[in-house]
C-alpha positions in Angstrom: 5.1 -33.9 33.2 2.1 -32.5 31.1 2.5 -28.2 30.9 0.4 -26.2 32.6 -1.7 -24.8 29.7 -4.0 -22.7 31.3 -0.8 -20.6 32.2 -0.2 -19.6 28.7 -4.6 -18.9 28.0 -5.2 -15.0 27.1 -8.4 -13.1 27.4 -9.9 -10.7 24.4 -8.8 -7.8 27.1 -5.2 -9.6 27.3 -4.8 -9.6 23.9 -6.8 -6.0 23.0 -4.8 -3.9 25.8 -1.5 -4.3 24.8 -2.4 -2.1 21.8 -5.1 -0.3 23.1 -8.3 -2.0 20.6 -11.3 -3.1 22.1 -12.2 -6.7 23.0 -14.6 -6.7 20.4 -11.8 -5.9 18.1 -10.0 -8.8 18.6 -13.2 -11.0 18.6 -13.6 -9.3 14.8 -10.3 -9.8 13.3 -10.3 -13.9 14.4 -13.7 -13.7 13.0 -12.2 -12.4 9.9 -9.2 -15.2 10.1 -7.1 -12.0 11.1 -5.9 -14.3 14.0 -6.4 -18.0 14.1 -9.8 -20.0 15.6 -9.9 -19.9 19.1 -10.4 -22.4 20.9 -13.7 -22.2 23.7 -14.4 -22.8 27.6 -17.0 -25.3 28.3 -18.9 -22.4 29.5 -18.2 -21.3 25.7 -15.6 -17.9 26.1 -12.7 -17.6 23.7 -9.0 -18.8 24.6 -6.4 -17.1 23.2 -3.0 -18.1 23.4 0.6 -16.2 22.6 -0.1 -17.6 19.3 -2.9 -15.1 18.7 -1.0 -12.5 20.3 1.6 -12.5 18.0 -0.3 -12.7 14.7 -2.0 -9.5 16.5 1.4 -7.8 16.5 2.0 -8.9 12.9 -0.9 -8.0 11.7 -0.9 -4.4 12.9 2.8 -4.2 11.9 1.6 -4.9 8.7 -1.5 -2.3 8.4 1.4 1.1 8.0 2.4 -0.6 4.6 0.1 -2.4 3.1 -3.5 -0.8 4.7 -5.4 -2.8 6.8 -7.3 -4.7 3.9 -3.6 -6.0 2.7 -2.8 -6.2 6.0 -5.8 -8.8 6.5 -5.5 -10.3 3.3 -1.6 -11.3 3.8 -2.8 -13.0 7.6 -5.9 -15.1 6.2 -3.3 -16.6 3.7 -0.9 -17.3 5.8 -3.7 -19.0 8.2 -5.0 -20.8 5.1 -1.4 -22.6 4.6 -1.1 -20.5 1.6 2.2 -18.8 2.5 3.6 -18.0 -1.3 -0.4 -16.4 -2.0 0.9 -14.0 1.1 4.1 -13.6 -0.2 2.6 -12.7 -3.8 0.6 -9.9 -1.6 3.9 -8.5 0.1 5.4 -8.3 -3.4 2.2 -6.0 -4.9 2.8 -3.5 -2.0 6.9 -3.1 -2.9 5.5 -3.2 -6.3 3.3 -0.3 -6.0 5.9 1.7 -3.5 8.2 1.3 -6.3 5.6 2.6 -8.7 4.8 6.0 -6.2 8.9 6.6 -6.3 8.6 6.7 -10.5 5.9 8.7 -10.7 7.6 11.2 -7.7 10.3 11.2 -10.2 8.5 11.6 -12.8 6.4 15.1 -11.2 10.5 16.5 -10.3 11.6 16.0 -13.6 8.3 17.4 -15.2 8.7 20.3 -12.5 12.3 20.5 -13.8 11.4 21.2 -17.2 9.5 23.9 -16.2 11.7 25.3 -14.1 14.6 25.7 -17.0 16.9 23.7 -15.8 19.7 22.3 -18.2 18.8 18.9 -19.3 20.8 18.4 -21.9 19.5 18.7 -25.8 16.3 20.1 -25.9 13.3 19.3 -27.5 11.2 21.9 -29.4 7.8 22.7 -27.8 5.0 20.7 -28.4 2.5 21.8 -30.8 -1.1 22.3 -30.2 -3.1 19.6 -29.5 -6.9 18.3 -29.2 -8.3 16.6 -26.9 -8.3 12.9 -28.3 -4.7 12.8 -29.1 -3.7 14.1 -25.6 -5.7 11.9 -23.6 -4.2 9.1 -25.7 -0.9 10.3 -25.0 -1.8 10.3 -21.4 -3.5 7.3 -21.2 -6.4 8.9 -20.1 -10.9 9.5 -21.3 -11.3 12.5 -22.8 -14.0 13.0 -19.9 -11.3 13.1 -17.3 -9.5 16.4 -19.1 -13.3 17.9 -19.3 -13.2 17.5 -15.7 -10.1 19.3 -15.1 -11.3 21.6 -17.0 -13.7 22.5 -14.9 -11.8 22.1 -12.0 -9.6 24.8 -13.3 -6.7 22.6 -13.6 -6.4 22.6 -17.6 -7.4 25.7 -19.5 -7.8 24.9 -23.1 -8.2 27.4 -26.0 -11.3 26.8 -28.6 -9.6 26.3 -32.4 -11.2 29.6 -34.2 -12.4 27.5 -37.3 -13.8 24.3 -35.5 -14.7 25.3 -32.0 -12.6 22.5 -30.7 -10.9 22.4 -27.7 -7.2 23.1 -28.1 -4.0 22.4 -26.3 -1.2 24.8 -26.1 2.0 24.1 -24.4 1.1 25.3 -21.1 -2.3 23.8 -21.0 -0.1 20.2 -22.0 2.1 21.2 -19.4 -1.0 21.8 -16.7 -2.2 18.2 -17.7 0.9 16.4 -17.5 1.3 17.4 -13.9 -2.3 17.2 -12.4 -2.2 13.4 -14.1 1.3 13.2 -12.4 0.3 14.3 -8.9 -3.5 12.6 -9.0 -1.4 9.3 -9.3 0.8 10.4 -6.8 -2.5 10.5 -4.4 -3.7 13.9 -4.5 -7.3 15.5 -4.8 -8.2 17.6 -7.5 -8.9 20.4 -5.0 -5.1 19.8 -3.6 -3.9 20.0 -7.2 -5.3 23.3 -7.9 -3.5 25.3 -5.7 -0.1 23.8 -7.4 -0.5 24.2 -10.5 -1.9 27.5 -10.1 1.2 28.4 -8.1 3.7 27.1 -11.2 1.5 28.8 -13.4 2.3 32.4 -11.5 5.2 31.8 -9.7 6.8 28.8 -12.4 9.8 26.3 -11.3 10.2 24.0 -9.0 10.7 25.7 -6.0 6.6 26.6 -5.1 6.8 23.2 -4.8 9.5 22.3 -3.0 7.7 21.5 0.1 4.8 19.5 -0.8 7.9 17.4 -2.9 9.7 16.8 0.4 6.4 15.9 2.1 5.9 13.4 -0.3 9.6 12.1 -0.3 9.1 11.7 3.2 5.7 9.2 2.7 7.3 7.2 0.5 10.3 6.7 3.0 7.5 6.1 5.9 6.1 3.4 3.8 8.7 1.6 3.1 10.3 1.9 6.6 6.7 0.5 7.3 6.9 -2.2 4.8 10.4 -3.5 6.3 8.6 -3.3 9.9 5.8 -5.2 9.2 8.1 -8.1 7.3 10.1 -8.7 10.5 7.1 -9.0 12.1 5.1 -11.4 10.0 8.5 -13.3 9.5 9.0 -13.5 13.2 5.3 -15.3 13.5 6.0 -17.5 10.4 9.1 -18.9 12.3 6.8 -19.7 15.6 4.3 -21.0 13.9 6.4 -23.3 11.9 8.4 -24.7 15.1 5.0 -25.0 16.5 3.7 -27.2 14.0 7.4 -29.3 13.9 6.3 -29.7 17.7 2.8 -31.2 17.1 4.0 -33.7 14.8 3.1 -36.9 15.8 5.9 -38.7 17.5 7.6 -41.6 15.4 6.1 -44.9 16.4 8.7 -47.8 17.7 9.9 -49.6 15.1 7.9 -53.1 14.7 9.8 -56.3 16.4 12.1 -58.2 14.3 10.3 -61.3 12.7 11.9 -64.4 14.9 14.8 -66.7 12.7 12.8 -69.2 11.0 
């Protein structure tokens, strides 16, 4: 008996109230191979089918961890058969998450330092600097300390004899974090307000809250990141039992050639 199919069709307001998008929404993100190519009416509207309604929920699953251009980019892969390319994509974002949790690590131990706190052997202070070889050690354009200069973030001496701009410990110091919490996704004018406070108040502890804020990003990410993989591995199971089941049947086997 041949299935009803018109039972399982979906209309752009099917698909878009469920998460509370517009139709025009959903017409957008097949147009942008978001969701696989509709079929039409004769009258020419769009049929969707629990198909697209599920690569809708793994795509937005997706969008908390990877943003919605990653999010995008790992669905038209998958649509355009090239599952490992999509895989490749997932990988960057754990990458990246991984790379946030270093450099979060790398602000509390730098915080750490300044707070006092036994480490160990100590190293000496660092001697004064200029500006080349602290941007090289950095890995950054001399520009970009200019700018934090002017931001207030870095406050440079001038060397007496050469009028060069010098680096004392604590303007090292200043640098090393506003590099460490620009890659952790702050704004300069977030960043001045921190540094200003460990310049006054010193230690860790001033920043003890915006540390445990951040903490708590990372872990929403990567909770995200988890979320969004059951999803999209969920619709990668359906859609490859769907295509086992539109596989062209095996043909009968040809007659056996009569006994000469």
């Amino acid at each position: 008996m041949t299935p009803n199919l018109q039972s399982t069709w979906l209309r752009p307001v099917d698909l878009a109230r469920e998460h509370g998008l517009s139709t025009q929404a959903v017409r957008n993100y097949e147009d942008a191979g978001i969701l696989p190519a509709a079929d039409r009416t004769p009258a020419g509207y769009r049929v969707y089918t629990p198909r697209h309604a599920q690569a809708l929920r793994a795509f937005l699953a997706l969008v908390p961890g990877h943003g919605h251009q990653g999010a995008a980019a790992i669905l038209r892969t998958v649509h355009d058969g090239a599952v490992g390319e999509a895989f490749r994509l997932i990988d960057a974002s754990h990458a990246e998450l991984l790379e946030d949790r270093g450099t979060l690590h790398a602000v509390e131990d730098a915080l750490r330092d300044l707070d006092g706190a036994p480490r160990g052997a100590r190293t000496a202070p660092p001697q004064d600097t200029f500006i080349g070889p602290l941007a090289a050690r950095l890995r950054l354009r001399p520009a970009t300390l200019r700018t934090w200069e002017r931001a207030g973030l870095v406050r440079p001496r001038r060397d007496p004899q050469t009028g060069y701009r010098l680096y004392d410990a604590a303007a090292q110091r200043d640098a090393r974090l506003t590099h460490q919490l620009r890659r952790g996704g702050y704004l300069l004018e977030q960043i001045v307000p921190l540094v200003e406070r460990v310049r006054t108040a010193g230690g860790l502890e001033p920043l003890q809250a915006t540390l445990d804020e951040w903490h708590g990003r990372l872990t929403d990410r990567g909770r995200a990141l988890l979320a969004g993989a059951a999803a999209l591995d969920a619709y990668l199971r359906a859609e490859q039992e769907r295509a086992e089941q539109e596989e062209p049947a095996l043909t009968d086997p040809p007659a056996a050639a009569p006994p000469a």
